[in-house]
Each structure stands twice: as C-alpha cells, then as structure tokens.
C-alpha positions in Angstrom: 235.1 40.7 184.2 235.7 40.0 187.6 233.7 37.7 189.8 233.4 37.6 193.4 231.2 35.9 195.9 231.2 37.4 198.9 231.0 35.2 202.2 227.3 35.5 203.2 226.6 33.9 200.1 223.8 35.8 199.2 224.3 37.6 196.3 227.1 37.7 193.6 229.3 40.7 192.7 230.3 41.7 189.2 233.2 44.0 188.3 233.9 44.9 184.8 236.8 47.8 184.0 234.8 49.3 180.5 231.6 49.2 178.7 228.1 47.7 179.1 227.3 44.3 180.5 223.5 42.4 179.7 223.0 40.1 182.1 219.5 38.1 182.0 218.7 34.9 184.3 215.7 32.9 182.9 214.2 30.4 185.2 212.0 27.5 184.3 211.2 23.7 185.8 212.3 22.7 182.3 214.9 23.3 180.0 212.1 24.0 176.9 210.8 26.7 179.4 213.7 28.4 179.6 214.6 28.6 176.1 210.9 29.8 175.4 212.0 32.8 177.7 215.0 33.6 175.8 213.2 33.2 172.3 210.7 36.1 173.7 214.1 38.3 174.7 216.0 38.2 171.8 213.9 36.2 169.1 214.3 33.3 166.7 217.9 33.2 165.2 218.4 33.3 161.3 218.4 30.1 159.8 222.0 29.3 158.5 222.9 26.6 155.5 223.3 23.2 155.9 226.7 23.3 154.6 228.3 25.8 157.6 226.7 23.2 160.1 228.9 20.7 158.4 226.4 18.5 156.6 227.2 17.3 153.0 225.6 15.2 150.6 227.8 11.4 151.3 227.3 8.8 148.6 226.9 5.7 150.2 228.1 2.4 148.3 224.4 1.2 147.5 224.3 4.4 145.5 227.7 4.4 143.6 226.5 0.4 143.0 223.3 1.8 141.5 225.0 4.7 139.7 227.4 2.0 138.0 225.7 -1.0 137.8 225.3 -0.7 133.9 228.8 0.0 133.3 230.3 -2.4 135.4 228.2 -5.5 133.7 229.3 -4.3 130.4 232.6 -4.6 131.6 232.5 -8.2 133.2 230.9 -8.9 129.5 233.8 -7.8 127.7 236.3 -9.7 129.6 234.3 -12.5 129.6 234.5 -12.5 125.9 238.2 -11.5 126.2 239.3 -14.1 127.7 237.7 -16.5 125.2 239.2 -15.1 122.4 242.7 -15.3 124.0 245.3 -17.0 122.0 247.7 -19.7 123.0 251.5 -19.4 122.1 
C-alpha cells in the first residue's frame, strides 16, 4: 500500500494494487475513549492462556526453603552426629 500526501495537506491518498482495505479512525480526548470505540466495532477479544503471554509459575527461594526445610534439618542432624562418631587414626 502506497501512501501519499499530497501538497495542500488536506487529505491523504491511499493506493493499494489488490484486494479490500478497512480503514476506521476512532477519535477520543482519551485513550480509554478510543479503545471503547473499537471494542463497539469489532468486540472483546478471546481471552488467551497465561502461559502464551509468557507467565509461569517461578519458585522463589522462601518457597524451596519452606518446601525443604524438614529435609535439610534432618540432614544437618545426621552430620552433626557424623562427625561425632568419627574415628581417629
């Protein structure tokens, strides 16, 4: 598609070579304005997955320490009592 403004600068001339072009201008003060108009053209979009926007599940370290906590002071136990028992040569 070809653009071209002319020099009066008062309009705008499109040129395409094939097919069907759809061209809407909305116009509001705001920006909330305008996307109201285009929500009353062509209608709420589909609501898509978390997981194609990107957005996963991250475990944080707080949650891994939580997670773990048990095992982890059962270890420290053991070597504690490890290293008691070790032997001297």
């Amino acid at each position: 598609m070809d653009v071209k403004f002319p020099e009066g600068g008062e309009n705008i001339e499109y040129n395409i070579l094939g097919g069907v072009v759809d061209l809407f201008f909305l116009n509001g003060p705001t920006p909330a304005d305008v996307a109201r108009q285009g929500t009353q053209i062509w209608g709420v979009p589909a609501e898509v997955p978390y997981w194609s926007l990107g957005v996963s599940r991250i475990v944080t370290v707080r949650d891994l320490a939580n997670r773990y906590s048990s095992i982890a002071a059962s270890m420290v136990t053991s070597i504690s009592s490890m290293s008691q028992r070790q032997s001297t040569t």
